[in-house]
N, C-alpha and C positions, 0 to 999 in steps of 0.2 A: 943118418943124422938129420937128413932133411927130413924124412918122415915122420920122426920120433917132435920134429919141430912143428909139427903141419900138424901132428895128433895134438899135443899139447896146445896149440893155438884155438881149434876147433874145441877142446874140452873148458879150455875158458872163455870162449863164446857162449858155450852148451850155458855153463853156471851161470855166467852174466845174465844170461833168459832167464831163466831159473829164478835168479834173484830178483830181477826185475819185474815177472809178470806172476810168481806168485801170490804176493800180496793180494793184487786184483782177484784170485783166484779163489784164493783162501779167506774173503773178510766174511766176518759171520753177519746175517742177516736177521734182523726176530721181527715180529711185527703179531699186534694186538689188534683184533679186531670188532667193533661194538656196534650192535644196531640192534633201537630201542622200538618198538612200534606199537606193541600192547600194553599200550599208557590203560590203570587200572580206573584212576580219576580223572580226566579228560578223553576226547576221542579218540581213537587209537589210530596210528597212520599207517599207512601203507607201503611204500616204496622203503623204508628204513634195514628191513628185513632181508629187500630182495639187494637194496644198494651194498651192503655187508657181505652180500654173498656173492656180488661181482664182485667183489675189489678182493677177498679171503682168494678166490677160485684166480685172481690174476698175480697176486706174490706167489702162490703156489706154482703156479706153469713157469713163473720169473726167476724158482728157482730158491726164492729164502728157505735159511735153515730151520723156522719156527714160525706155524702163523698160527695163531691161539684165535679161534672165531668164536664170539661168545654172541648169544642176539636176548632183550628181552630180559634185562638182568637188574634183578630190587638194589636199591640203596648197598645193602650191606657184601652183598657177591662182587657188586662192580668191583667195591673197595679190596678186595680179597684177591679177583683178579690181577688189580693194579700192582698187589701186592709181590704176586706171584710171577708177572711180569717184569717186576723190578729186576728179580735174582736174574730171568733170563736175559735180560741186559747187562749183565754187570761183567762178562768175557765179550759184547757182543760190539761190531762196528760199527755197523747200523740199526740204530733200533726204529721202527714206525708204530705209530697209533692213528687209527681211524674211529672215528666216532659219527655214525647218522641216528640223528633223534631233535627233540628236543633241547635248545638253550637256551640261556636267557642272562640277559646282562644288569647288574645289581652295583649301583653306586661306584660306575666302571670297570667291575672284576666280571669275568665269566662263570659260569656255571652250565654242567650239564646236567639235566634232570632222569635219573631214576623211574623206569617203569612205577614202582609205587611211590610217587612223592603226591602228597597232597596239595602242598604250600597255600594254606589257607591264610597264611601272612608272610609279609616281605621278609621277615627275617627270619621266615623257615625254611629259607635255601642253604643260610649256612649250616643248617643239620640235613637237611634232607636232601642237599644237591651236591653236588662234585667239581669243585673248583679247578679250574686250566692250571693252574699252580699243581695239584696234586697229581697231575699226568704227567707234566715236566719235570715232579722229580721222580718217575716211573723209568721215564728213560734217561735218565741223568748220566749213569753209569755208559751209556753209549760214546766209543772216543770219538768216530768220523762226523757222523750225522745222527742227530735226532729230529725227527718230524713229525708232527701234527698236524691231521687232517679232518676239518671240522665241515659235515655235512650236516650243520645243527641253525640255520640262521632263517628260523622259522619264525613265525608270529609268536609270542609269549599264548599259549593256552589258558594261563592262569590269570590273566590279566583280571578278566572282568570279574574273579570271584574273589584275588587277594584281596586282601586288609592290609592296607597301608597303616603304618606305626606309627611313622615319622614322615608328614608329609613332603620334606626337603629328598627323602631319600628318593633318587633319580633310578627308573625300572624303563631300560633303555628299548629301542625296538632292534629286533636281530643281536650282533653280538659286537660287543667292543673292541677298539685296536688295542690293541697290546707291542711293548716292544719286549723283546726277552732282554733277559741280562746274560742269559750266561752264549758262549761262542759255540758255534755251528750248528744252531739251532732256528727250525723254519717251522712256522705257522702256516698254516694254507685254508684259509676261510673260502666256503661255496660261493659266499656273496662278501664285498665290502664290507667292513664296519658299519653296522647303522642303518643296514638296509638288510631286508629279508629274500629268499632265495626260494626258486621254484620246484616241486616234487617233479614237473614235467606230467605229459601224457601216458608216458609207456610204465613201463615196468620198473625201469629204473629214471633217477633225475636225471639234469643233463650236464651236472657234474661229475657224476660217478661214472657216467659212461665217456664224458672226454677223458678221465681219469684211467681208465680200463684204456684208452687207445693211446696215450702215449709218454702214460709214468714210467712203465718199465720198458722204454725200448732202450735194447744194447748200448751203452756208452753214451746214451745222450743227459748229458746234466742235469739235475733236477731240478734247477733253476728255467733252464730253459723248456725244461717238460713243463711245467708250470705255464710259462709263457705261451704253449699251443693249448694247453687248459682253456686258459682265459681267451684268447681268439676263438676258440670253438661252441663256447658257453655263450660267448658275446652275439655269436653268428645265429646259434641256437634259440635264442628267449629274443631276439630284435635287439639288440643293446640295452635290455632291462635287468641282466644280472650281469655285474662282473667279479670274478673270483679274485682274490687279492694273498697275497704271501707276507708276512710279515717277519723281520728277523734278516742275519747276513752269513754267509761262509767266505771262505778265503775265495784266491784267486785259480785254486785249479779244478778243471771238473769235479761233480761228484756224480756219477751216475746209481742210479740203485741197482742198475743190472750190468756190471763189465763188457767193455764192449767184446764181441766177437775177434779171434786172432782173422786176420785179414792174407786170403793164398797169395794176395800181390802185397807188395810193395804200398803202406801206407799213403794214403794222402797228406801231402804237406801242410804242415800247420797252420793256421791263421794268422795274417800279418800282424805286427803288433798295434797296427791302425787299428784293426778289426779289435783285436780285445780289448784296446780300450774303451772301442764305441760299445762292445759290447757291456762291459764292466757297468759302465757310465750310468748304461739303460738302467742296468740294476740297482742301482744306485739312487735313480732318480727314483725309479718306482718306488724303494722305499718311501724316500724323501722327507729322511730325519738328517739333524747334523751328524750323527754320528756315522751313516754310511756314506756320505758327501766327504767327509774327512779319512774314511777309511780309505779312499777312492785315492783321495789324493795323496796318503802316505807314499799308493802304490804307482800312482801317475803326477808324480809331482807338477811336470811340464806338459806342454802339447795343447791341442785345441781343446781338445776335451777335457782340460785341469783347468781351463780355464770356462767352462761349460760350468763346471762345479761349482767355482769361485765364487760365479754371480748367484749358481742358488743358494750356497750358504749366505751371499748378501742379503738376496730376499729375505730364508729365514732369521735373518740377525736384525733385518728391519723392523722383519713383525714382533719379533719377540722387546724391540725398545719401544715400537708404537704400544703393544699391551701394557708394558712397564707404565711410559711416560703417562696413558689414558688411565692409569690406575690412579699415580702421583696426583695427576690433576683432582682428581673425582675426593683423593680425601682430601688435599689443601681447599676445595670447594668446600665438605663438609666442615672442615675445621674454622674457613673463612664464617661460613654461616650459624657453629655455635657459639662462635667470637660477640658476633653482632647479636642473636638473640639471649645472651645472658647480660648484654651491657657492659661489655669489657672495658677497658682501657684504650681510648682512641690510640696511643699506638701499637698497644697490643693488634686493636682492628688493622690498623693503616700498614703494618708487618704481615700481617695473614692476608693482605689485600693483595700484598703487592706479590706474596709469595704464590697465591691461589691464581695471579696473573701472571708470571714466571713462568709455572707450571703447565696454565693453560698455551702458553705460547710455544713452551717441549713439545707438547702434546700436536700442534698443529703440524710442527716442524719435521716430529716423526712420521707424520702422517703422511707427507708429502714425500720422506725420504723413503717410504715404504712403497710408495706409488711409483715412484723411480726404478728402486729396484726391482720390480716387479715388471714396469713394462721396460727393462734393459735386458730381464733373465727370457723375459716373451722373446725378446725381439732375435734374442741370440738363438731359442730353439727354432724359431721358423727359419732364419737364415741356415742351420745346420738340417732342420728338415728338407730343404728347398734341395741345400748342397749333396743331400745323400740321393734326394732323387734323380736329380742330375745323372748321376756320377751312376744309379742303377740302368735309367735306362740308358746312357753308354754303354755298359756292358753286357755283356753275352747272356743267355740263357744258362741259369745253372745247370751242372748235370745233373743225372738222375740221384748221382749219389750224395750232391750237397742240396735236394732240395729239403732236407729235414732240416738244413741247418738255416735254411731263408727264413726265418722270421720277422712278423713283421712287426718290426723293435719300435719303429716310430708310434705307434696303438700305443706302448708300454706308458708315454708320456702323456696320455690324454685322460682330463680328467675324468671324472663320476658324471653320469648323466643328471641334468638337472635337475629332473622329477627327485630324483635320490635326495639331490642336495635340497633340494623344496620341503620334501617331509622330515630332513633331519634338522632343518634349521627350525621349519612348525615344531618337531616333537620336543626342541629345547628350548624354544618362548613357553611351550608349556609348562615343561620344567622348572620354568624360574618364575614361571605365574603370572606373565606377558599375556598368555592367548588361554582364551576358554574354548575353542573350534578344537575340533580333529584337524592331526597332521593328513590332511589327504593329498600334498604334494602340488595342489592349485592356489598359485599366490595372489589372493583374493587380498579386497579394500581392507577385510578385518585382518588381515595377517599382515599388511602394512602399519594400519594403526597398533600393531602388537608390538611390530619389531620400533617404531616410534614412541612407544610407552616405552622399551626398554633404553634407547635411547636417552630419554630424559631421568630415569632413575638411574643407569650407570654411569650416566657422563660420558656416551658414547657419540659418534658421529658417522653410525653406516647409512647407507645407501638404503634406504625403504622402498626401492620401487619392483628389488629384486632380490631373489636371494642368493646369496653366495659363501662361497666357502671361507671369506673372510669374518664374515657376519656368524657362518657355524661356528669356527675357531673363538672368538670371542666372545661368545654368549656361552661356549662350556668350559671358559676358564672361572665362569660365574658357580658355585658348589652352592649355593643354596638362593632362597628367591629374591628378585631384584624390584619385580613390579606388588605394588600395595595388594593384599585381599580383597578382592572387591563381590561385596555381597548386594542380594533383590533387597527391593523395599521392605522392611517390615523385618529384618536379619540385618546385625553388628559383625563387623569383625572382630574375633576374639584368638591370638593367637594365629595357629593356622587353618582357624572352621571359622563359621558363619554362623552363629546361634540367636537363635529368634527372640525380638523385643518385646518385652510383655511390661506394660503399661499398667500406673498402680490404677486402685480405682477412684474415678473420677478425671480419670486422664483419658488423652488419645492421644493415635502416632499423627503427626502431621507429616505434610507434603517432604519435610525436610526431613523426616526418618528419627524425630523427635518425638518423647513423651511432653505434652503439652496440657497443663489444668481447664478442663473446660470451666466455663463463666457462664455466670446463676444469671438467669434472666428478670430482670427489671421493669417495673409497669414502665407505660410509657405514656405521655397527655395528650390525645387527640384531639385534635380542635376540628371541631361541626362545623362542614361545609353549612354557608348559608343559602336557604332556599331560592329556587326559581322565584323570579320575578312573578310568573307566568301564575304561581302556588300563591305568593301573597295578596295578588288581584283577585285570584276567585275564593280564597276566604272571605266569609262573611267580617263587618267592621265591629270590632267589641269596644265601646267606651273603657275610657278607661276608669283606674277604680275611681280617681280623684273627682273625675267629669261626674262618675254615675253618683255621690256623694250631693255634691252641686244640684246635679238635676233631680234628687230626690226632694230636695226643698221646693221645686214648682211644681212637685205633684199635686193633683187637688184643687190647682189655682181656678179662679175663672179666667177663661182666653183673651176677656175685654181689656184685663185690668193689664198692665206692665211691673216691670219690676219693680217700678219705685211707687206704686202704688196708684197711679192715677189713671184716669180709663184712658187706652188707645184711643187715637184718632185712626180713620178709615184707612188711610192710607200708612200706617203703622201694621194695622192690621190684616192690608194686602200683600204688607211685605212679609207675614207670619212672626210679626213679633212676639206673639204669643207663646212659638215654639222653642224647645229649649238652645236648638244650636241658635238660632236668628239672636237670645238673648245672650248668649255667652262667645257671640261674634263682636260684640260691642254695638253694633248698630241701631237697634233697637234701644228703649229704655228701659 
């Protein structure tokens, strides 16, 4: 009876196994694989081809039930692919898509480009390109995990030949963040949002090859493979590329490769300190309210719920300072079409008082944002400080937890600031603030940029630097903020600059005016009078009057005088005779 009790115990052990580790055993795997490199209209890349065919060659040794490797694939195949993929998701657990090639980001949606795409205008991505939307519903059907893995965050190729349609429409550099809607679903970008990523030296980048050393190892999460990604990539390029994941899954592993059954005795779990420091990390890294909230559904209490708390503060600050800066900026506008139509002084003295209201919101968030922001500082450096503490206290990992050391504290640091330098340049461009390239150096002209945007939004950032407060806020701007500003001799018209042509008998003057030239008119010169120096060596001309006169004593005799009677001697040593002696008076 004991035996028959001992069998029976052992055979419900046996099932219990059974039931418990088949799952793991049995989940179906598919994964899609794309790399594009013989671009037909631009120049053809290189490493796309070879990065495909690491990453095809690394699910396969890992063991997935399906890895479809396509390279080099036009418009209409991709989409037939995606097609055909779908079906293979649709029993499957796990589904993966990779993609290296070309991308490019279009009025904030992604796209990837097509071996034959021309895009000889912005708006022939929507036929010729392959939207992120259209992969996610490729693997939709997948129940555990679906992932996306984008080796596409390259310079746009097509830049310098598209044709812009619509000059508002924003043609971003590298690729855009994305949040997914639907659950358990992960993005995994080579580079950040907004910044572009390296082919590297070798054969392959230096994404694909952290990607190849520690996405499929046994049992380790794929969140945290991610996390040795991005340390390795960081290490690899100097801190000028970092990979980023966008998206959340629940709170239990997902590895993409089951771990190994273990001849000993498992290692014991992780304290529940540890997963929630862990969690937390992940959390932050998103650092949307929505995974901040998810966190705390799961960790209501503890240090770390309260870690959360204050970044949800933050973001709840930023998100009333945007509001309140908006409030102000139309009660300003409203204030000043009040006054230039002539309204009703209390119509005005109501818009005055409200546009001052407003402005005083607007200062008050600004200050309440500033708070929150260095309270949520000041808690991660105290919790940085405390974790190191508390590491070098402890022991040296063993051999077998050093996969699990990561270094979580990296996960909280921001983008480097060259990043954030050309992304905050590429979007004063975008809103028509800055004529310069984003080249990442914050130069006097990229001050007076972000200070012209300033005064057209009714903003109040910091011009001396850039920052990610300053990004955020200028791309909640969707079309342009700063005036057209065109050379001399060109109007603004719209969104172009077209040249002033003057009727005739006009000119453009100084002021970028057509202006009537004026007929020229004599004018009365008045004759310098001569040198002194000129009238002395002229000989003396009588004049007519005098020569008239002296013509009557022509002919005279010398003796006689004017009045008839002879000179006496001494008359006639005075030259009485002569005509001036007689019309001196002296003579007679």
């Amino acid at each position: 009876m004991s035996g028959s009790l001992k069998l029976c115990r052992w055979a419900l052990a046996a099932a219990a196994f059974l039931l418990v580790s088949e799952p793991a055993f049995a989940e179906k795997r598919v994964a899609l694989i794309l790399g594009n490199s013989a671009y037909q209209n631009v120049a053809p890349l290189t490493n796309p081809v070879n990065d495909s065919s690491k990453i095809a060659a690394t699910l396969k040794d890992a063991g997935f039930d399906v890895v479809d490797s396509r390279r080099d694939l036009p418009a209409a195949e991709t989409r037939r692919a995606l097609r055909d993929f779908a079906d293979r998701a649709r029993d499957a657990d796990i589904a993966v898509v990779y993609y290296a090639g070309h991308g490019i980001e279009v009025d904030g949606a992604n796209y990837l480009i097509p071996v034959d795409a021309r895009l000889e205008r912005d708006t022939d991505i929507y036929d010729e390109g392959l939207s992120l939307d259209r992969i996610l519903i490729a693997i939709e059907p997948a129940k555990k995990l679906r992932l996306v893995i984008l080796d596409a965050c390259r310079d746009n190729p097509f830049a310098r030949t598209m044709k812009r349609t619509v000059a508002s429409r924003a043609i971003g550099q590298g690729l855009a963040k994305v949040e997914p809607t639907s659950p358990n679903v992960l993005i995994a970008y080579s580079a950040k949002a907004g910044s572009t990523a390296a082919d590297g030296d070798g054969k392959n980048s230096p994404f694909t090859l952290a990607l190849s050393n520690h996405l499929t190892k046994p049992g380790l999460d794929v969140r945290r493979a991610f996390g040795f990604v991005r340390d390795e990539v960081l290490k690899t390029t100097n801190n000028r590329q970092e990979p980023f994941v966008y998206g959340s899954l629940g709170g239990e592993d997902v590895p993409l490769v089951p771990a190994r059954a273990a001849p000993v005795a498992a290692a014991p779990a992780l304290s529940a300190q540890a997963e929630a420091r862990r969690d937390y990390e992940l959390a932050l890294q998103i650092g949307n309210k929505s995974a901040l909230n998810a966190f705390l559904g799961q960790y209501p209490d503890g240090f770390y719920s309260s870690l959360a708390k204050l970044q949800l503060d933050k973001i709840a600050a930023e998100e009333a300072r945007v509001a309140a800066t908006e409030k102000a900026r139309l009660a300003e506008q409203e204030r000043a079409r009040l006054a230039a139509e002539g309204a009703q002084k209390s119509q005005q003295a109501r818009a005055e008082a409200e546009a001052k209201a407003a402005e005083q919101a607007r200062i008050a968030a600004e200050k309440a944002k500033q708070v929150a922001q260095e309270q949520a500082a000041a808690a991660e450096q105290k919790r940085v400080a405390a974790e190191s503490a508390a590491a070098g206290k402890a022991s040296a990992p063993a051999p077998a937890e050093k996969d699990k050391a990561v270094n979580v504290a990296a996960l909280s640091a921001g983008p480097p600031q060259a990043d954030v330098t050309k992304s905050v340049q590429a979007e004063l461009r975008r809103v028509g603030c800055l004529t310069g390239n984003a080249d990442g150096n914050w130069s006097s002209a990229s001050e007076r940029s972000l200070t012209l945007f300033n005064r057209y939004a009714g903003t109040k950032l910091d011009t001396k630097v850039a920052s990610v407060d300053a990004l955020d806020t200028i791309k909640l701007k969707s079309s342009r903020v700063c005036p057209l500003a065109c050379e001399h001799g060109f109007k603004a018209e719209g969104e172009h600059c077209t040249k002033i042509t003057c009727a005739e008998g006009s000119f453009l003057n100084d002021d970028n005016e057509c202006e009537k030239r004026r007929a020229k008119k004599p004018v009365a010169r008045r004759e310098k009078p001569e040198p002194r120096q000129a009238l002395e060596a002229r000989p003396y001309q009588v004049p007519r009057a005098r020569q008239a006169t002296a013509g009557r004593y022509q002919g005279r005799d010398p003796s006689i005088g004017a009045s008839g009677r002879p000179l006496t001697g001494l008359e006639r040593q005075q030259g009485c005779n002569s005509y001036q002696a007689i019309m001196s008076g002296v003579c007679p």
